[in-house]
N, C-alpha and C positions, 0 to 999 in steps of 0.2 A: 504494500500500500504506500508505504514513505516514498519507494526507489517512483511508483504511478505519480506522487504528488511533484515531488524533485523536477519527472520530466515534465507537468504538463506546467512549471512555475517557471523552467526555464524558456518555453514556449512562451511565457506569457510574457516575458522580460523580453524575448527576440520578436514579438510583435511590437511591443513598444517602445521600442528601442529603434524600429523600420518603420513606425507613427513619425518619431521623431527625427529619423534622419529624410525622412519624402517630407515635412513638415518644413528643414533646413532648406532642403532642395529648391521647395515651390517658392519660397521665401526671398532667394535671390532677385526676384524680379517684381515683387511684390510688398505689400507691408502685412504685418498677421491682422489688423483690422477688416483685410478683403478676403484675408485665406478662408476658405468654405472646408468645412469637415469631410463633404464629398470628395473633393479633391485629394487630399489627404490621403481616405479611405483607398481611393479608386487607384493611385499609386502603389499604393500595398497592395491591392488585392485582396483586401479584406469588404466586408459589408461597414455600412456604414455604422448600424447598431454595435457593431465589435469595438468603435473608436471612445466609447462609453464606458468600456470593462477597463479603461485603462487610464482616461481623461474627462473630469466636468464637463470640460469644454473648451473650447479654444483658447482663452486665456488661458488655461490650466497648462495647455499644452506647452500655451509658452513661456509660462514661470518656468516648468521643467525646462525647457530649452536656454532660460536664461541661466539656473543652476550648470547645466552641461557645458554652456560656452564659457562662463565666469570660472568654470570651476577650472579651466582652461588654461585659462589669462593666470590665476591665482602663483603657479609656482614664477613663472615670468615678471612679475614684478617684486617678490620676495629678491629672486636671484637681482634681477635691477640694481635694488635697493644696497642691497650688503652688497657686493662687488666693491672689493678692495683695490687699494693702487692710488693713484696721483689722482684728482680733478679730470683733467682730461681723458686719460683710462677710464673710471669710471663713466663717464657719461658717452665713451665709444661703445664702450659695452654695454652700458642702459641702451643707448638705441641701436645696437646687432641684436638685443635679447629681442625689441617690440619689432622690429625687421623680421627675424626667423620666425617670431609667433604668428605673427601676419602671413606668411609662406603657407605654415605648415594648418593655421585654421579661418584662413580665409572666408568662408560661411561664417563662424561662430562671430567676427570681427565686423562682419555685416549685419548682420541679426540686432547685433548690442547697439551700434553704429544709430541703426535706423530707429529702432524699439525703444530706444533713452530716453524719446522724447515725443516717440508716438501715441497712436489712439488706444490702446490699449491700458487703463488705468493698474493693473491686478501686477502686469508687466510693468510698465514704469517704476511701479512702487517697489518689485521686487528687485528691477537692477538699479535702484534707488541705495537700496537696503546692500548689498551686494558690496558696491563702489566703497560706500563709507563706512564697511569694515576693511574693505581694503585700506582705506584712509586713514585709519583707527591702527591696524597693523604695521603699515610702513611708517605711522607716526612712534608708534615703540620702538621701532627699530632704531630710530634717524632718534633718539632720548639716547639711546646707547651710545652715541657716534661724541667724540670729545668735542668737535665744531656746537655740540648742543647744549655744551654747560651753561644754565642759567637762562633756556628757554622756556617756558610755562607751558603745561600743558597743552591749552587751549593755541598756543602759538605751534607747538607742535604738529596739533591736528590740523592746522592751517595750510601746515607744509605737506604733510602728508597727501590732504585733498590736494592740493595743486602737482605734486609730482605722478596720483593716480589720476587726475584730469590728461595731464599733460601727455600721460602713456594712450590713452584711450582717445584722444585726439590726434596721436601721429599714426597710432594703429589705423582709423580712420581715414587719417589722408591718403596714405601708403596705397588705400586700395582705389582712390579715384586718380592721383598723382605720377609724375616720374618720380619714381625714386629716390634719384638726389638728390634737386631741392628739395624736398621733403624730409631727408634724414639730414641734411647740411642746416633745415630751419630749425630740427628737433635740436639737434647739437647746440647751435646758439640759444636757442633758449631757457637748456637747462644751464649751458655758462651763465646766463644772465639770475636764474634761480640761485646759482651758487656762488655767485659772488655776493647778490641780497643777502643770502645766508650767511656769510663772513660780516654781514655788517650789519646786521638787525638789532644788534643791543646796542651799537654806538648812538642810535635816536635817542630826541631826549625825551624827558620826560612828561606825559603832559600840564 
């Protein structure tokens, strides 16, 4: 009976799983506000009634899909962030990390891209929620870093948003741009982030 449930749970994950990736697919050319559950179904090859065993509803589908893509993105900006070495090293290697992440999930970087700020309220709020633990994360990280003695919290998490904006907007360009400019903009702009960082506590006081 277990070895019967095993297979028909792994069945059930390889259906939803080809929900989700014909979901990505139709998606490229699309926003998920127009995507139709038929569509979806009719790519799989399943019935429509079947996209219900496995999703509310289209929203549903695409918070899951936003979990899959972010979940994605997640070790790429960790590695970003800690990447030791000089100034300049570090930030060559912050934008090769969002360069190759961009290569290798190109769908997942369109989805987030498009979906950030789409019709879709359920999605929104969930790569809402998403970002600003990334935020919340590389702000701990960048507390550890000796450039951060005697930054406050809240200033922290300031920076942290703006270096995970920062990644999710050249990831972005990457895919409608040439490449150079685009990775030559990302370059200066985080030198520009890091020299404000070297000088953020010499302001005075209000």
């Amino acid at each position: 009976m277990s070895h019967t449930l095993g297979i028909r749970q792994a069945q059930k994950q390889k259906t939803r799983q080809a929900l989700m990736d014909s979901a990505l697919q139709l998606l490229e050319h699309q926003s998920l506000s127009s995507l139709g559950l038929r569509e979806v179904t009719r790519a799989v090859g399943v019935a429509p009634a079947a996209f219900y065993r496995h999703f509310k509803d289209t929203a549903d589908l695409g918070v899951a899909l936003v979990e899959q893509a972010l979940g994605s993105l997640h070790e790429t900006i960790r590695a970003a962030i800690v990447t030791t070495g000089a100034s300049d090293e570090r930030i060559d290697r912050a934008v090769e990390l969002i360069a190759a992440h961009v290569l290798a999930y190109p769908s997942h970087v369109r989805f987030i891209a498009r979906e950030r700020h789409g019709g879709v309220a359920p999605v929104r709020e969930a790569i809402g929620v998403q970002l600003r633990r990334f935020a919340d994360e590389v702000a701990e990280a960048l507390g550890a870093d000796p450039e951060s003695v005697g930054w406050s919290s809240a200033d922290l998490r300031m920076l942290g948003g703006m270096y995970v904006d920062h990644m999710v907007m050249t990831a972005s360009a990457l895919l409608e741009g040439d490449e150079a400019p685009v990775l030559a903009t990302a370059r200066a702009r985080l030198r520009l982030v890091t020299l404000g960082r070297r000088h953020w506590l010499d302001q005075p006081e209000p």
